[in-house]
C-alpha positions, 0 to 999 in steps of 0.5 A, a space after each residue: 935686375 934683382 926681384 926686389 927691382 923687377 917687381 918694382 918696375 912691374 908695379 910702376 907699369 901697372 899704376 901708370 897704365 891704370 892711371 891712364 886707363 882711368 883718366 879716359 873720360 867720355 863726357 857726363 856719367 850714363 844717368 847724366 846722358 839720361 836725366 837733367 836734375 833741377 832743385 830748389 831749397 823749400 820746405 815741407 807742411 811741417 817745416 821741414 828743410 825739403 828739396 824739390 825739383 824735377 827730373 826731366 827725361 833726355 832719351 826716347 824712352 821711359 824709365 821708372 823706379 828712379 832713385 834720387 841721391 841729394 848732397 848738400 853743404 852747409 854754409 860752411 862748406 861742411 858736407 851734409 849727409 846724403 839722402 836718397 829717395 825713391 820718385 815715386 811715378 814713371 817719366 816719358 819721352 822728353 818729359 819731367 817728373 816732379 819730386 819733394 822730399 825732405 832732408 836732414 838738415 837745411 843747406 847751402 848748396 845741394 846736388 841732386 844726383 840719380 842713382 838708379 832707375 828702370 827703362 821699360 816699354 818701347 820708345 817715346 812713352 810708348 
């Protein structure tokens, strides 16, 4: 086998063992596991497009500093641009917080998305 064909074949098993390896899913992302997001379009006092909803706590602990990511698309099916948002309070133990913000341009569909957060204190808001 020359080089050329042995690097080659050494590539071919990288991306196929890669490949696998990334197929390998193990359900819903942490932050799913964690968070259930609900929304609805609305608007704000100005008029403004918003989405509100709420972020409902599934563990035995408390998190804050959660930061909340909202996709959207249009009527069209055209994405929207991202927006992210801090959820300004703290949600205990199988509890939900409420959160309102407004987003760039009204859509058709949205997807609501936490990006980051901070568990802290013992177990059931404690």
């Amino acid at each position: 086998m020359t080089i050329r064909g042995l690097a080659l074949a050494m590539m071919l098993t990288t991306l196929a063992t890669t490949g696998t390896a990334l197929a390998q899913g193990f359900g819903a992302s942490p932050s799913d596991r964690v968070f259930q997001v609900t929304w609805n379009a609305a608007t704000t006092k100005r008029g403004q497009p918003a989405v509100e909803g709420y972020v409902a706590n599934q563990t035995g602990y408390s998190y804050r500093f959660i930061v909340l990511a909202v996709d959207g698309t249009d009527a069209a099916g055209q994405p929207l641009p991202t927006t992210t948002f801090y959820i300004n309070g703290e949600v205990a133990a199988g509890d939900r917080l409420y959160f309102k913000n407004a987003v760039p341009q009204a859509g058709a569909n949205y997807r609501g998305t936490v990006r980051s957060y901070e568990r802290f204190g013992g177990g059931a808001g404690m």
